[in-house]
C-alpha positions as CSV (number, residue, x, y, z in Angstrom):
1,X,6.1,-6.4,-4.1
2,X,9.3,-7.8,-4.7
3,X,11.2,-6.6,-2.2
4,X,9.2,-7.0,0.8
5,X,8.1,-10.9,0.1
6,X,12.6,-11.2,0.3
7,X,12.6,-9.3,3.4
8,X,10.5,-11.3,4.1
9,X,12.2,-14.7,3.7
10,X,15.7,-13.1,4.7
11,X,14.2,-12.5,7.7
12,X,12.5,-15.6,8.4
13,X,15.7,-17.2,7.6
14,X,17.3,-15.4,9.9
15,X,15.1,-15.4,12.7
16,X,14.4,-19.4,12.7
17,X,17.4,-21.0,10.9
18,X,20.4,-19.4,11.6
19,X,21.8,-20.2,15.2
20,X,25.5,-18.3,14.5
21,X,26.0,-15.9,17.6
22,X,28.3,-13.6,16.2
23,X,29.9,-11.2,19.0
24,X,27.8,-7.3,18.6
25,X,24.6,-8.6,16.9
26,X,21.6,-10.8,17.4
27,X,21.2,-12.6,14.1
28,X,17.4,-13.5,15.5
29,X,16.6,-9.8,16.2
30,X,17.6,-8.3,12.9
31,X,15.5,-11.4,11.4
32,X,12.5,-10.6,13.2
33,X,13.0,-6.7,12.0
34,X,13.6,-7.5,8.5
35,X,10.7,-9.9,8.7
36,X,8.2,-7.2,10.5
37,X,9.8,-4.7,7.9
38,X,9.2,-6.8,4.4
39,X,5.4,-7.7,6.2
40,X,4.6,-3.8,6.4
41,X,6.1,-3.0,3.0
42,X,3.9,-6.2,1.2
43,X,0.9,-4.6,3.2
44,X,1.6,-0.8,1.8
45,X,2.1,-1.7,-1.8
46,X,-1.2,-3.9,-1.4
47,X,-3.1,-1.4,0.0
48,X,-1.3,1.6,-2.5
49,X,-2.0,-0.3,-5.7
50,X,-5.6,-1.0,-4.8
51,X,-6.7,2.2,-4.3
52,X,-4.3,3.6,-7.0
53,X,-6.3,1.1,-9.5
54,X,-10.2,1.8,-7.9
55,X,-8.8,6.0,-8.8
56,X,-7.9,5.0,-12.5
57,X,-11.5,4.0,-13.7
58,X,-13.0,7.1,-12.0
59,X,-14.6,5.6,-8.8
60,X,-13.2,6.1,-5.7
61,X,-12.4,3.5,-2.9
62,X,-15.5,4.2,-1.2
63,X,-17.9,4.5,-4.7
64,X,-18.4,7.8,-7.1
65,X,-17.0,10.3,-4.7
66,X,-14.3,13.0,-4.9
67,X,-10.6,12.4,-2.2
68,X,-12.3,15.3,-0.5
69,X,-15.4,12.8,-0.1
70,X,-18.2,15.5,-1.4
71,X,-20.2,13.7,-4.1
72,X,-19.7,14.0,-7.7
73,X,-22.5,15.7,-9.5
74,X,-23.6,15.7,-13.3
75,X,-24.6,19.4,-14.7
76,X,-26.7,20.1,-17.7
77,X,-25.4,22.0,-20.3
78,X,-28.6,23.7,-21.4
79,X,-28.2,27.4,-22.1
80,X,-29.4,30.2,-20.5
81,X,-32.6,31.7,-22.5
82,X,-30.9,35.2,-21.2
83,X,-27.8,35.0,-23.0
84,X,-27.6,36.1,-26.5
């Protein structure tokens, strides 16, 4: 998460404190991207590290289903009287 939460801050530094106008580039611009850039990144890792945890202990995001959302189901392992 590291990295977005500084694009973050680079960008908000650049986008409200900085008032240089360098010729070929708008300092404010490339703020506001960096700062819509590190926003998006903080958001993906959040939401990828949730759901990478809720897989881990065996329950889906949505409760005890499979990715391909059909329903897990328990078996019995009781032999068949027609096998030897």
């Amino acid at each position: 998460m590291t990295p977005g939460i500084t694009l973050v801050v680079v960008g908000a530094i650049l986008a409200f404190a900085v008032r240089a106008d360098p010729s070929g580039i708008d300092v404010q611009t490339v703020g506001w991207i960096l700062l819509i850039t590190g926003v998006c990144l903080i958001v993906y890792e959040v939401r990828t590290n949730r759901l990478g945890k809720d897989d881990k202990q065996g329950q889906g995001p949505t409760g005890p289903y499979t990715p391909g959302g059909r329903a897990r189901t328990v078996r019995d392992a009781k032999p068949d009287k027609d096998r030897p």
